[in-house]
mmJSON file of the N, C-alpha and C atoms, coordinates in Angstrom:
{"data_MODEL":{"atom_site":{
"group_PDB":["ATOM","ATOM","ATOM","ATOM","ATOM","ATOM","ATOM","ATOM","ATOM","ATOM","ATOM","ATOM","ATOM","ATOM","ATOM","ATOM","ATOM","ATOM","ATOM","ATOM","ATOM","ATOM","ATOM","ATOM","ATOM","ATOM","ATOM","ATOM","ATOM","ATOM","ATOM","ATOM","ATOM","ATOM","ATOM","ATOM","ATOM","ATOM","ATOM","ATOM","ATOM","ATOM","ATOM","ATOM","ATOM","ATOM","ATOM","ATOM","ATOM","ATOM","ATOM","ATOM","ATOM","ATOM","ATOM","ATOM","ATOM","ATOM","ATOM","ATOM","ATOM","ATOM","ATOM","ATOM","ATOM","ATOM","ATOM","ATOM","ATOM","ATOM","ATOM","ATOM","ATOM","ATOM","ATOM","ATOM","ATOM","ATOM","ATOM","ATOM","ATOM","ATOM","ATOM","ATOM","ATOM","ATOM","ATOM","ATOM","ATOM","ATOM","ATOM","ATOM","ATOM","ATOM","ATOM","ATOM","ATOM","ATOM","ATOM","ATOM","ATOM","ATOM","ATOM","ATOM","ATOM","ATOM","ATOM","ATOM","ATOM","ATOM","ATOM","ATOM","ATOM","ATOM","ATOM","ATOM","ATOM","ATOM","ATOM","ATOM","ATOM","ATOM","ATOM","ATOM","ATOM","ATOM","ATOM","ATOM","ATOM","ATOM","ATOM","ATOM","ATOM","ATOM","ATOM","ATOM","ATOM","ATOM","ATOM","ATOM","ATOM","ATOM","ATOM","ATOM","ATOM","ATOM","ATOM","ATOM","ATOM","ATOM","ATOM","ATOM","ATOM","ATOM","ATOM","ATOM","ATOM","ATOM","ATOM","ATOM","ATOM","ATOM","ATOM","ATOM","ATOM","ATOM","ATOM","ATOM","ATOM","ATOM","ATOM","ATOM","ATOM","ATOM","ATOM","ATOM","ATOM","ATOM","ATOM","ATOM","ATOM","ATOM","ATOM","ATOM","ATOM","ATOM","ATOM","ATOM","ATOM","ATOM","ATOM","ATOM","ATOM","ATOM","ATOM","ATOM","ATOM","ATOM","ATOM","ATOM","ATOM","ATOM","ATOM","ATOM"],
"id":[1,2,3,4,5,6,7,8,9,10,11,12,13,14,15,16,17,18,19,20,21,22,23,24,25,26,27,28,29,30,31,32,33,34,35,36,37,38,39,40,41,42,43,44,45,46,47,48,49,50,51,52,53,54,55,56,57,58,59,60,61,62,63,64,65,66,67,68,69,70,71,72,73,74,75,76,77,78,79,80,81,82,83,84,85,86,87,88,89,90,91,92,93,94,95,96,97,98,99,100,101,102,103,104,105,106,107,108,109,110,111,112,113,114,115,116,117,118,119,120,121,122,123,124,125,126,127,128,129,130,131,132,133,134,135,136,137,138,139,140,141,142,143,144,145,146,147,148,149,150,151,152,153,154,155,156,157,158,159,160,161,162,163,164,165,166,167,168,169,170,171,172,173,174,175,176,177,178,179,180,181,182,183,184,185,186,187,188,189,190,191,192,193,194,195,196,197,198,199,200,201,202,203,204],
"type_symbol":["N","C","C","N","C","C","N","C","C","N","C","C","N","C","C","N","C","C","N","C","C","N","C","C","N","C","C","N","C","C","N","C","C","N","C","C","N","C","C","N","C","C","N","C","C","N","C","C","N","C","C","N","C","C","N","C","C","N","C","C","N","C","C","N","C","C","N","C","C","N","C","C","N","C","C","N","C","C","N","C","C","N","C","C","N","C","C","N","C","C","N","C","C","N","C","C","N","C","C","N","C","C","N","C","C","N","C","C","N","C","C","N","C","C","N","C","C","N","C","C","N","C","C","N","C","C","N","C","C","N","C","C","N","C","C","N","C","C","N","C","C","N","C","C","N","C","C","N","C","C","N","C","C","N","C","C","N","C","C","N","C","C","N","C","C","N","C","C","N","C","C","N","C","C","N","C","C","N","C","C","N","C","C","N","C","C","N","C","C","N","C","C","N","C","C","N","C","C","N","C","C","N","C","C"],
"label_atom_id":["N","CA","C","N","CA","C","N","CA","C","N","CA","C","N","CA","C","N","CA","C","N","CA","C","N","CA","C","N","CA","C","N","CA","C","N","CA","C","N","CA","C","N","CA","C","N","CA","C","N","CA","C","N","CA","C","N","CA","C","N","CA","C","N","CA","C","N","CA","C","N","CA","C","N","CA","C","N","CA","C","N","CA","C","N","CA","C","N","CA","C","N","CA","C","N","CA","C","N","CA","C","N","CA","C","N","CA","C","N","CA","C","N","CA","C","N","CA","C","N","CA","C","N","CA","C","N","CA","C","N","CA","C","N","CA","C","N","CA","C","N","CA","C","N","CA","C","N","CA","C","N","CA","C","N","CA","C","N","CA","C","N","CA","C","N","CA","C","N","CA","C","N","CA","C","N","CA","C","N","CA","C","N","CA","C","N","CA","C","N","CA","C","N","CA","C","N","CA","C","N","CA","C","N","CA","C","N","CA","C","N","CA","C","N","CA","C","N","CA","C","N","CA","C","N","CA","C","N","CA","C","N","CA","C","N","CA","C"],
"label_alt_id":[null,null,null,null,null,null,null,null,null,null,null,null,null,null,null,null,null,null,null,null,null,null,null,null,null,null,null,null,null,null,null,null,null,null,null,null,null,null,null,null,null,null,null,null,null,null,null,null,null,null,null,null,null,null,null,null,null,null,null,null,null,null,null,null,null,null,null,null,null,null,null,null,null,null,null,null,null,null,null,null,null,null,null,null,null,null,null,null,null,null,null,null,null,null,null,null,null,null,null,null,null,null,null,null,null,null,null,null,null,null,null,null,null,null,null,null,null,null,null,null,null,null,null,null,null,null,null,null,null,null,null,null,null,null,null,null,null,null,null,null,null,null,null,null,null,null,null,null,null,null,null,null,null,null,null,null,null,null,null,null,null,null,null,null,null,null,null,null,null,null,null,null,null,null,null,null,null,null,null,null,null,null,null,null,null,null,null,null,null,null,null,null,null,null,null,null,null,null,null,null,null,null,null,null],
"label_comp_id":["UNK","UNK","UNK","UNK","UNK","UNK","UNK","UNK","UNK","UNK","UNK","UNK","UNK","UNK","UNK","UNK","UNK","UNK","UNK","UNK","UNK","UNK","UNK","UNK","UNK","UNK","UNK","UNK","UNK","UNK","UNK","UNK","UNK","UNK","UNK","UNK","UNK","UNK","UNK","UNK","UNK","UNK","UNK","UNK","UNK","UNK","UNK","UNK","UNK","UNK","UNK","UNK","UNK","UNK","UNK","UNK","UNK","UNK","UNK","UNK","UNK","UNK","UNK","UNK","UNK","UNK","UNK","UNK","UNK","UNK","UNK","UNK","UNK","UNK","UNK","UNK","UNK","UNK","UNK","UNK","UNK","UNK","UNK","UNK","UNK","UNK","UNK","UNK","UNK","UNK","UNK","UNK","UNK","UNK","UNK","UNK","UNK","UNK","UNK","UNK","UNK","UNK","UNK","UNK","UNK","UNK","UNK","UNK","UNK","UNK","UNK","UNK","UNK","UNK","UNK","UNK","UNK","UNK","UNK","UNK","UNK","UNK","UNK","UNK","UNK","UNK","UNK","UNK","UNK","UNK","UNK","UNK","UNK","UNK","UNK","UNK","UNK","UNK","UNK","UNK","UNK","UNK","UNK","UNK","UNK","UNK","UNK","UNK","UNK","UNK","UNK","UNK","UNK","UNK","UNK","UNK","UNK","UNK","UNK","UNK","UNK","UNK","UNK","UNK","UNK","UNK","UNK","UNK","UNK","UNK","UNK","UNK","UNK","UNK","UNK","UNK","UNK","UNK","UNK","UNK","UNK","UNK","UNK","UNK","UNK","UNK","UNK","UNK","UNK","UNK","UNK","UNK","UNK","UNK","UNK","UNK","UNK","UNK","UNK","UNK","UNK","UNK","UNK","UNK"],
"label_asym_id":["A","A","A","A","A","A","A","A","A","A","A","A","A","A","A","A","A","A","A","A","A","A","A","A","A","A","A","A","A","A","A","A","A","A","A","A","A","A","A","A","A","A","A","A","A","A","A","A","A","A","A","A","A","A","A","A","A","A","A","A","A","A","A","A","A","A","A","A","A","A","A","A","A","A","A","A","A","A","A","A","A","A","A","A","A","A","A","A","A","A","A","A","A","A","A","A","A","A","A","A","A","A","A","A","A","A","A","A","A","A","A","A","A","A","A","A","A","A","A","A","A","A","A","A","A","A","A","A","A","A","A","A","A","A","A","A","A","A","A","A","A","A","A","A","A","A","A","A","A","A","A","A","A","A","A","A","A","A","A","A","A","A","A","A","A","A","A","A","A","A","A","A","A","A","A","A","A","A","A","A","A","A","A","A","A","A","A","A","A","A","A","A","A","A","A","A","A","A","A","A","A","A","A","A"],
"label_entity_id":["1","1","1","1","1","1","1","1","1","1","1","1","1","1","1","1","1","1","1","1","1","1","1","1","1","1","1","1","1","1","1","1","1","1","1","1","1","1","1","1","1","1","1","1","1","1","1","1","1","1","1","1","1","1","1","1","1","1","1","1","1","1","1","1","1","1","1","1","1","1","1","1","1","1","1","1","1","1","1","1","1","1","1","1","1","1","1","1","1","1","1","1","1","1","1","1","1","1","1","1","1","1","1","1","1","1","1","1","1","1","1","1","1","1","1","1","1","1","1","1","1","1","1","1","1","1","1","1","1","1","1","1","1","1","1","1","1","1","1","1","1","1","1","1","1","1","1","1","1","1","1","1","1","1","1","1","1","1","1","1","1","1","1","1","1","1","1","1","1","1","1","1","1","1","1","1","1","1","1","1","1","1","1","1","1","1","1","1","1","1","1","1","1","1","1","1","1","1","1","1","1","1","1","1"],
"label_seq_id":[1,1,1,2,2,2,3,3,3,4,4,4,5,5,5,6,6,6,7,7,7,8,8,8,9,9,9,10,10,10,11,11,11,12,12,12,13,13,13,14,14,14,15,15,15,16,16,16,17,17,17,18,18,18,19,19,19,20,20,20,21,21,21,22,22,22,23,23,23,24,24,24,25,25,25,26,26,26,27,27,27,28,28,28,29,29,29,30,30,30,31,31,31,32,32,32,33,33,33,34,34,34,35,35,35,36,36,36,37,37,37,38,38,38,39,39,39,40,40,40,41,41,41,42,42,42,43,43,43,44,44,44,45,45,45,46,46,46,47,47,47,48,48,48,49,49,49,50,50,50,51,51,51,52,52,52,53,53,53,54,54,54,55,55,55,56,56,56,57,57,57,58,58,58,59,59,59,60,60,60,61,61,61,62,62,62,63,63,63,64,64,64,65,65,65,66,66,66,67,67,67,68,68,68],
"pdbx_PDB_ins_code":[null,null,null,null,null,null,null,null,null,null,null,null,null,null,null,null,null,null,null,null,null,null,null,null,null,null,null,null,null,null,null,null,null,null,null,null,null,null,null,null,null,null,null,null,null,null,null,null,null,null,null,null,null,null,null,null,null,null,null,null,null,null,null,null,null,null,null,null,null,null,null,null,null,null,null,null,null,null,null,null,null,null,null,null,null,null,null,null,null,null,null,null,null,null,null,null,null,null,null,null,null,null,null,null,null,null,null,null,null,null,null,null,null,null,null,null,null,null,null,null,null,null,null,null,null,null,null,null,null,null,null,null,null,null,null,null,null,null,null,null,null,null,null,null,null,null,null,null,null,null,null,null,null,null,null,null,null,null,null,null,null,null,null,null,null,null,null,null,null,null,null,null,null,null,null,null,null,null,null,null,null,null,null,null,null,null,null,null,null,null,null,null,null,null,null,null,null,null,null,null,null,null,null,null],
"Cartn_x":[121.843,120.743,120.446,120.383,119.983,118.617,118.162,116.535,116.226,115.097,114.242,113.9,113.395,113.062,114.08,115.192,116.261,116.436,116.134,115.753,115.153,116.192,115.523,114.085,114.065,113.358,112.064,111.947,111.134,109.8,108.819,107.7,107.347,107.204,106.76,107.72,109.025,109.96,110.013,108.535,108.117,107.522,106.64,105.538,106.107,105.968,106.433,105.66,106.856,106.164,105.2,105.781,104.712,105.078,104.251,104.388,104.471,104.607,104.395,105.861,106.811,107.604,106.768,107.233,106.737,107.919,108.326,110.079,109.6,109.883,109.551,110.711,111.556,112.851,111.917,112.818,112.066,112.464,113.545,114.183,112.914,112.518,111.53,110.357,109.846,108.275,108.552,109.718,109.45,109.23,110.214,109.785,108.675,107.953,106.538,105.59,104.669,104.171,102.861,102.353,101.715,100.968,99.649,98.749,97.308,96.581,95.241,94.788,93.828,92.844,91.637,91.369,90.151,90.392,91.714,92.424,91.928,91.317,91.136,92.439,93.954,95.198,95.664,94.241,95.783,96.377,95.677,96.362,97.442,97.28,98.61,99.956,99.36,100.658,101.326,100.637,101.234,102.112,101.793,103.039,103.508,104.869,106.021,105.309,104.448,104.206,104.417,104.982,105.07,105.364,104.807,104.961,106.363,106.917,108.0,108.517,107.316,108.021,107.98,108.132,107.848,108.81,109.955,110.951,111.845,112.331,113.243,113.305,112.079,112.164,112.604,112.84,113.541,114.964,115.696,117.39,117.956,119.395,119.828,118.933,119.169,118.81,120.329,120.03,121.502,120.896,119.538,119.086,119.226,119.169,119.098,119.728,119.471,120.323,120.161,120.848,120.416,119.987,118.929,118.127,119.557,119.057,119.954,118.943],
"Cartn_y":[108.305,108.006,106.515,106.101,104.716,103.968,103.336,103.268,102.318,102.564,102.014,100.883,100.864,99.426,98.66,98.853,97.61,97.355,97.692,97.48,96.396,95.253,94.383,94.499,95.686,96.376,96.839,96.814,97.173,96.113,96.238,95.386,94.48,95.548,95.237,94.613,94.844,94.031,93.178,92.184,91.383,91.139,92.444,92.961,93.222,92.496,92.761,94.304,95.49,96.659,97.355,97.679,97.477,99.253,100.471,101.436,102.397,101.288,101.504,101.014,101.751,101.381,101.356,100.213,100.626,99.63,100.994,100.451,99.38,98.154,97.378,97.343,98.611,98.089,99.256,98.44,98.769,100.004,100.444,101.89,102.898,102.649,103.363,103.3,102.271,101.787,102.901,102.929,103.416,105.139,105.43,107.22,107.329,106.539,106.677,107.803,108.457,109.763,108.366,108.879,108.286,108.727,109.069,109.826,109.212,110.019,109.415,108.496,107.682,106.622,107.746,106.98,107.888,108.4,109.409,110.212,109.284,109.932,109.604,109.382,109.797,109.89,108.931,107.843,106.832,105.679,105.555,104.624,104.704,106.004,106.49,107.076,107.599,107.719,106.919,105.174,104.4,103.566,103.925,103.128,104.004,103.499,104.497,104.0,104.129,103.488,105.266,104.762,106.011,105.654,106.489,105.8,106.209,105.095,105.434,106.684,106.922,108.538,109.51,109.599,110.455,109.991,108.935,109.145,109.774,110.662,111.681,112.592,112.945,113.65,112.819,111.463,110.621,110.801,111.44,111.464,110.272,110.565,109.342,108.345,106.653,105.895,105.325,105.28,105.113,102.972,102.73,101.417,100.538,101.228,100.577,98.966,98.16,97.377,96.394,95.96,95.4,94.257,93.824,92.64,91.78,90.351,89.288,88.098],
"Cartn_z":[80.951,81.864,81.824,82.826,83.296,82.814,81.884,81.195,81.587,82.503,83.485,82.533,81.297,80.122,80.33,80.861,80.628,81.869,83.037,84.479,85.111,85.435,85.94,87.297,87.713,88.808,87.73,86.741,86.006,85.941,86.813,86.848,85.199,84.789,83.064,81.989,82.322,81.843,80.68,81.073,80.266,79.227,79.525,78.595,77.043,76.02,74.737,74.339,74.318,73.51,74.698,76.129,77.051,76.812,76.834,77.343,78.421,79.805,80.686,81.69,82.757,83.086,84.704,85.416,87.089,87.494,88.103,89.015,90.346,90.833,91.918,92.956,92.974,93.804,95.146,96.077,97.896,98.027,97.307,97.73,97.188,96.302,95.345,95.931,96.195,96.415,97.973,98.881,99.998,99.91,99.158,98.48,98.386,97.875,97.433,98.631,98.062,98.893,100.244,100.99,101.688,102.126,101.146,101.102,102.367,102.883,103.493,103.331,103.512,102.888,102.501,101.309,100.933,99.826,99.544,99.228,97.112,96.609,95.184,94.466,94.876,93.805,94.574,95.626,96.057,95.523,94.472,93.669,92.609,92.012,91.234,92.455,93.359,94.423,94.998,95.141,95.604,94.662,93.718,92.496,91.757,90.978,90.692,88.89,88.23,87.001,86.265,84.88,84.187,82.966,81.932,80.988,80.108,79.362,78.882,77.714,76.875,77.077,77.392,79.042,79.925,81.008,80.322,81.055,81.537,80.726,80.048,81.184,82.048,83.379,84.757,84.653,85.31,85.534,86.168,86.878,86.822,86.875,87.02,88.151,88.345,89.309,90.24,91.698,91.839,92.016,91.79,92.236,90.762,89.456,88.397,88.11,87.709,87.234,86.065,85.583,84.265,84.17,83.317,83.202,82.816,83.323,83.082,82.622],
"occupancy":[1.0,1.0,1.0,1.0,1.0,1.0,1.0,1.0,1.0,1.0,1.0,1.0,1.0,1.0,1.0,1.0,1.0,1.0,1.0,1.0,1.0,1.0,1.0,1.0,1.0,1.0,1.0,1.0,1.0,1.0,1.0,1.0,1.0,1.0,1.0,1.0,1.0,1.0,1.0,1.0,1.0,1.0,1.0,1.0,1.0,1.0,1.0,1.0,1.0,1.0,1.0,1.0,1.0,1.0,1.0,1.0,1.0,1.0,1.0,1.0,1.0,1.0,1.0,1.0,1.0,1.0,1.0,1.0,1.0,1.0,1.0,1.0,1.0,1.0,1.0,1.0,1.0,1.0,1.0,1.0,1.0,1.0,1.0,1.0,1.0,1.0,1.0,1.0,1.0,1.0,1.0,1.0,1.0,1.0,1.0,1.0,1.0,1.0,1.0,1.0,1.0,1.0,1.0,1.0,1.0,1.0,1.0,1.0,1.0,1.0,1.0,1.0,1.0,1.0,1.0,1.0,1.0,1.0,1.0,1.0,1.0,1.0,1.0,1.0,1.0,1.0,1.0,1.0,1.0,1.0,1.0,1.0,1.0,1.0,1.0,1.0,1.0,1.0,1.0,1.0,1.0,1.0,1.0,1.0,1.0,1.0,1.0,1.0,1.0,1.0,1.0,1.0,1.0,1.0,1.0,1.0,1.0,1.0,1.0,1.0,1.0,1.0,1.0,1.0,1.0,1.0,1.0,1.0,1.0,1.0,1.0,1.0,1.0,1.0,1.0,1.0,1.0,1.0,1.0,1.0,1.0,1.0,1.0,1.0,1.0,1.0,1.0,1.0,1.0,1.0,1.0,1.0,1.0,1.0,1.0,1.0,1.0,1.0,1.0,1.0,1.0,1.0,1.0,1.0],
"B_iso_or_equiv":[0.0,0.0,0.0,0.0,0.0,0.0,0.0,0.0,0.0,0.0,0.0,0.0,0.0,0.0,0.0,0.0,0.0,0.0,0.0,0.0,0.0,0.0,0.0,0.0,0.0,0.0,0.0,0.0,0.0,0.0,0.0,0.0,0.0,0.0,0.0,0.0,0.0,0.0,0.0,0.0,0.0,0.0,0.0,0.0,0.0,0.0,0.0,0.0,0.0,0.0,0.0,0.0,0.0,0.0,0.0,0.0,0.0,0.0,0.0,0.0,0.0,0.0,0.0,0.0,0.0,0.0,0.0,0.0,0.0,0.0,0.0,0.0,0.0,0.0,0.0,0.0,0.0,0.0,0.0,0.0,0.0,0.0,0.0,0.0,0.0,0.0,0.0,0.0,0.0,0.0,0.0,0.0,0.0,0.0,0.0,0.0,0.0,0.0,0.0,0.0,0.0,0.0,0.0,0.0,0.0,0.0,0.0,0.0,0.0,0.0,0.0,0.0,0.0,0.0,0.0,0.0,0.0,0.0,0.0,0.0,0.0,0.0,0.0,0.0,0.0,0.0,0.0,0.0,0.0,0.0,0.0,0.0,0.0,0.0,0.0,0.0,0.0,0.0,0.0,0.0,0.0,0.0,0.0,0.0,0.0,0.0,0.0,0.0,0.0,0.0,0.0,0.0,0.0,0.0,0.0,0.0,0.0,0.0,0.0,0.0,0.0,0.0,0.0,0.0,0.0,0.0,0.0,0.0,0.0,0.0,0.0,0.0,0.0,0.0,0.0,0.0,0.0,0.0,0.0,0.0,0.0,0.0,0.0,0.0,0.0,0.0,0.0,0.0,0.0,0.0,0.0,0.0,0.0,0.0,0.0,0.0,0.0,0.0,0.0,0.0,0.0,0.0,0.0,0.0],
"pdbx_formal_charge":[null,null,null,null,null,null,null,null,null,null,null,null,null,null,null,null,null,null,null,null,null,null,null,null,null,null,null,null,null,null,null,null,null,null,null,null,null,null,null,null,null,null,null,null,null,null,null,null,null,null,null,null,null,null,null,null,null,null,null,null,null,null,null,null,null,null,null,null,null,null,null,null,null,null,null,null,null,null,null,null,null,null,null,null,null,null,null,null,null,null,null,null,null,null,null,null,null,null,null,null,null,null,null,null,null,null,null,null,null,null,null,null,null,null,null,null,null,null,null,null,null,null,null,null,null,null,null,null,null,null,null,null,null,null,null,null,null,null,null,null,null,null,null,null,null,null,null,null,null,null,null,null,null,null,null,null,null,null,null,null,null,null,null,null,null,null,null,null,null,null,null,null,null,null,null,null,null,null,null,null,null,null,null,null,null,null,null,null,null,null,null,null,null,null,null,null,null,null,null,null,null,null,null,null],
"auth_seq_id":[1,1,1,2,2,2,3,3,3,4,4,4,5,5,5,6,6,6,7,7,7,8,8,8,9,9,9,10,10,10,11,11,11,12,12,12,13,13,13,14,14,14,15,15,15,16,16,16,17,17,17,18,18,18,19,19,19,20,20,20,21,21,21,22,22,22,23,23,23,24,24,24,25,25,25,26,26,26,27,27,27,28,28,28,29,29,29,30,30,30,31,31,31,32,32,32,33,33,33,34,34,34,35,35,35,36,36,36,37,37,37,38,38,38,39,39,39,40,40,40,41,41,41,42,42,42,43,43,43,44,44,44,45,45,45,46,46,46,47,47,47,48,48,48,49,49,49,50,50,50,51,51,51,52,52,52,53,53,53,54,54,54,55,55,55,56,56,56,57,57,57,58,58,58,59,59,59,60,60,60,61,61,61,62,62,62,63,63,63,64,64,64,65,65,65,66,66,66,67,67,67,68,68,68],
"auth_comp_id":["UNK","UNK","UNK","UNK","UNK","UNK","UNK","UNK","UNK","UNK","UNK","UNK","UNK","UNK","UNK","UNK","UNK","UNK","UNK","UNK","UNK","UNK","UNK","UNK","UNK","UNK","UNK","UNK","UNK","UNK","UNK","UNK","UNK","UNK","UNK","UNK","UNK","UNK","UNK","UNK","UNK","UNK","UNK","UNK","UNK","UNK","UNK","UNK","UNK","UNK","UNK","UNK","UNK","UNK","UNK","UNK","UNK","UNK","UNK","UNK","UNK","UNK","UNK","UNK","UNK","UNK","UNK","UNK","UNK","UNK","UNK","UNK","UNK","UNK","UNK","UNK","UNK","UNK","UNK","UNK","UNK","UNK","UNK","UNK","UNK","UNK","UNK","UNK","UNK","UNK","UNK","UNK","UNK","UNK","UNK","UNK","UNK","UNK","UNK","UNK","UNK","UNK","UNK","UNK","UNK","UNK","UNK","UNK","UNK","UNK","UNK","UNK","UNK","UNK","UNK","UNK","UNK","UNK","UNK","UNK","UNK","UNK","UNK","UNK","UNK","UNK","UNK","UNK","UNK","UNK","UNK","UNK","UNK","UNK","UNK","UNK","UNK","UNK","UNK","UNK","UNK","UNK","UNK","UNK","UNK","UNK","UNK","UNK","UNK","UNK","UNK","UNK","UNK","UNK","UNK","UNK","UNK","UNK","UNK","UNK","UNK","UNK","UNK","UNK","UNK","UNK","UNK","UNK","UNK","UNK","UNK","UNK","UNK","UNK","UNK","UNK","UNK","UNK","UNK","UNK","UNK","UNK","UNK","UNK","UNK","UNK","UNK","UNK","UNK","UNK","UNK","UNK","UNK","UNK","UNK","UNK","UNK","UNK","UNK","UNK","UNK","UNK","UNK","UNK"],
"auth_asym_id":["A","A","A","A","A","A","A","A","A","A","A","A","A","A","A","A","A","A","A","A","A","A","A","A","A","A","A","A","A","A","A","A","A","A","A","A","A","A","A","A","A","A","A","A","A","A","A","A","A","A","A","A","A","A","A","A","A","A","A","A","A","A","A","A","A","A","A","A","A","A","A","A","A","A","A","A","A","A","A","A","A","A","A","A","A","A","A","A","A","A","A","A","A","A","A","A","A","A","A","A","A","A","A","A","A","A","A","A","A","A","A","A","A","A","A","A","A","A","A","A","A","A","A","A","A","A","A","A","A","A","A","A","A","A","A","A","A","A","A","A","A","A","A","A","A","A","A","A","A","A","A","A","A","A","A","A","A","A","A","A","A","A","A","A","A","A","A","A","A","A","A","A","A","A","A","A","A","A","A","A","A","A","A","A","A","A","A","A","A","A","A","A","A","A","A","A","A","A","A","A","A","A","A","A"],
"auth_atom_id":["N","CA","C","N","CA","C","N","CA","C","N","CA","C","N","CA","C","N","CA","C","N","CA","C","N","CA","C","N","CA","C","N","CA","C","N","CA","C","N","CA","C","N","CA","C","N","CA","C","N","CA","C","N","CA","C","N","CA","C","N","CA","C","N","CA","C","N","CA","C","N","CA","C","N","CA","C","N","CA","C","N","CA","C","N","CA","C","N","CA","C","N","CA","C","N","CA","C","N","CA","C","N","CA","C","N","CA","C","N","CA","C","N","CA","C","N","CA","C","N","CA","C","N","CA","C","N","CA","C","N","CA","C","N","CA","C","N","CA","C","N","CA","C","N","CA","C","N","CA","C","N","CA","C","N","CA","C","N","CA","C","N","CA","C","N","CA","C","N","CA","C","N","CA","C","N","CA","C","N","CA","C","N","CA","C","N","CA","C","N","CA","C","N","CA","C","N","CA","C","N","CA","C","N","CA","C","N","CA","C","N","CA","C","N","CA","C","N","CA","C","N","CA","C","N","CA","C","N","CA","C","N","CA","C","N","CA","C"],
"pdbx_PDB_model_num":[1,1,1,1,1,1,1,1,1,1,1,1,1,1,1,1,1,1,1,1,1,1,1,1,1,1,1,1,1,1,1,1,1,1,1,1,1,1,1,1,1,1,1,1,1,1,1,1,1,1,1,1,1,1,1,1,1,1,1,1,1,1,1,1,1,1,1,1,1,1,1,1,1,1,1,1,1,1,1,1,1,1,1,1,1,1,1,1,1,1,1,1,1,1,1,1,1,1,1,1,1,1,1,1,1,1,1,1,1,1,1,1,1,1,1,1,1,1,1,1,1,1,1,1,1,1,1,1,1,1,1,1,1,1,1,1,1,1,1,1,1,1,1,1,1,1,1,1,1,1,1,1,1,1,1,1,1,1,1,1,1,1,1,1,1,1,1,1,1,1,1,1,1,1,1,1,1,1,1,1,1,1,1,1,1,1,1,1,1,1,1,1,1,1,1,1,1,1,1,1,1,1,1,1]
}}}
């Protein structure tokens, strides 16, 4: 499996020890659900953030790629 922590698409990347992965690639952000306005879950629906061990239910990525 492809680990979103070593993911240059990985917002947090940077974050020393960050527990939190949020993928920034366009393919992803566009999946994203597109809920009402109003809608109370619209801020966790509009970003792909998850925490890293709770990756494990993550599939392969066919967008992954490795930090350089």
């Amino acid at each position: 499996m492809s680990d979103c922590r070593t993911c240059k698409h990985n917002a947090y990347r940077d974050i020393k020890d960050c527990e939190w992965v949020c993928c920034a690639h366009p393919v992803t952000i566009a999946k994203a659900p597109r809920p009402e306005a109003g809608d109370p879950s619209w801020v966790n629906a509009m970003t792909a953030d998850i925490r890293a061990s709770e990756m494990d239910r993550v599939g392969e990525c066919s967008t992954w790629e490795p930090m350089q």
